[in-house]
C-alpha positions as MATLAB code, in Angstrom:
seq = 'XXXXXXXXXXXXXXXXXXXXXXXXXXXXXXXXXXXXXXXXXXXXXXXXXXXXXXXXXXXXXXXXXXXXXXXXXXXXXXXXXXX';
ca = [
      -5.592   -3.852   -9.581;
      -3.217   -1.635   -7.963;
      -4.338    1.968   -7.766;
      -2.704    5.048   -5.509;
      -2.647    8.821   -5.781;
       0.036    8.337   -8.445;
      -0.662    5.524  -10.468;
      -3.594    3.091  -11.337;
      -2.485   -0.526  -13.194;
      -4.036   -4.034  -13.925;
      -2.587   -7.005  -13.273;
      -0.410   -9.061  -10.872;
       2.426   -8.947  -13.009;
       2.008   -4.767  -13.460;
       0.993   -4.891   -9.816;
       4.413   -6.264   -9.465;
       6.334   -4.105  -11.685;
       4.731   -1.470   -9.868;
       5.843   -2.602   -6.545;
       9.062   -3.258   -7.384;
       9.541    0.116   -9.053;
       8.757    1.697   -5.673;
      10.681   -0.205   -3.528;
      13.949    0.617   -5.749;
      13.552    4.123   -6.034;
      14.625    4.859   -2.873;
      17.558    3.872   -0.833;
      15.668    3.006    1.969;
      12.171    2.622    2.982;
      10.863    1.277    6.576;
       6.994    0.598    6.973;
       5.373    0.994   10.580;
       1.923   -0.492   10.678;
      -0.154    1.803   13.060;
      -3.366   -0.532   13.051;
      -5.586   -2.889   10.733;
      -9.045   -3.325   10.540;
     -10.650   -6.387    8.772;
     -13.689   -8.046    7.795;
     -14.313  -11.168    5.916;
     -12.757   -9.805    2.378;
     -10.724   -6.811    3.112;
      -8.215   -5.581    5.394;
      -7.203   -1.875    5.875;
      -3.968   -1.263    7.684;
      -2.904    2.411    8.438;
       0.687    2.430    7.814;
       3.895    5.320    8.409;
       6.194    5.086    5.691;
       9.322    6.418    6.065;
      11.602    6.872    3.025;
      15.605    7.794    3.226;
      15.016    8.097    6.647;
      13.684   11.533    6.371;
      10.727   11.741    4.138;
       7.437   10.226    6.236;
       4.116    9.609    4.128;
       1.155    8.054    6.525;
      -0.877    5.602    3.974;
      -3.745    3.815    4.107;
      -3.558    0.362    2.330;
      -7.383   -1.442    1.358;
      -6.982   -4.696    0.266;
      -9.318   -6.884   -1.075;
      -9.581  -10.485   -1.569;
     -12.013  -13.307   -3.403;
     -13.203  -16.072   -1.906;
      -9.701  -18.115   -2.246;
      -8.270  -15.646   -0.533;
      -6.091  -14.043   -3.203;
      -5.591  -10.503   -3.889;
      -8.620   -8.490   -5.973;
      -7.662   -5.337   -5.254;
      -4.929   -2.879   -3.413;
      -5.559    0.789   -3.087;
      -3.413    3.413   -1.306;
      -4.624    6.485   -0.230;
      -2.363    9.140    1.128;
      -2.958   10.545    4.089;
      -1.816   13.480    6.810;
       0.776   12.698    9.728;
      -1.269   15.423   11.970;
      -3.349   12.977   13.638;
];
């Protein structure tokens, strides 16, 4: 599952459509990872993405695994830059 505060889907391969869909709507698109936390089936990394060099969204990613250590889950949440 791939859920943010736009969009919700099943599915690695809609996962991946998903992704991919982001990724080339915009011309550019750098990702700063500001810190991660972990435990033994998730890691949270608190990330500054900036888009076309102007536009700056500051994200939290949760992602979970299983006990192979593949992807379960990622959720987004949006978050403010006033921190």
């Amino acid at each position: 599952m791939l859920h943010d505060w736009k969009i919700r889907v099943e599915g690695k391969e809609n996962a991946l459509i998903e992704t991919a869909h982001n990724f080339e709507s915009v011309k550019s698109i750098k990702i700063d990872v500001l810190s991660i936390y972990e435990n033994e089936n998730a890691v949270a990394a608190e990330l500054l993405i900036v888009l076309n060099k102007k536009d700056e969204l500051y994200v939290i990613d949760v992602i979970t695994v299983n006990f192979e250590g593949k992807i379960c889950s990622i959720k987004a949440f949006i978050g403010r830059g006033d921190q």
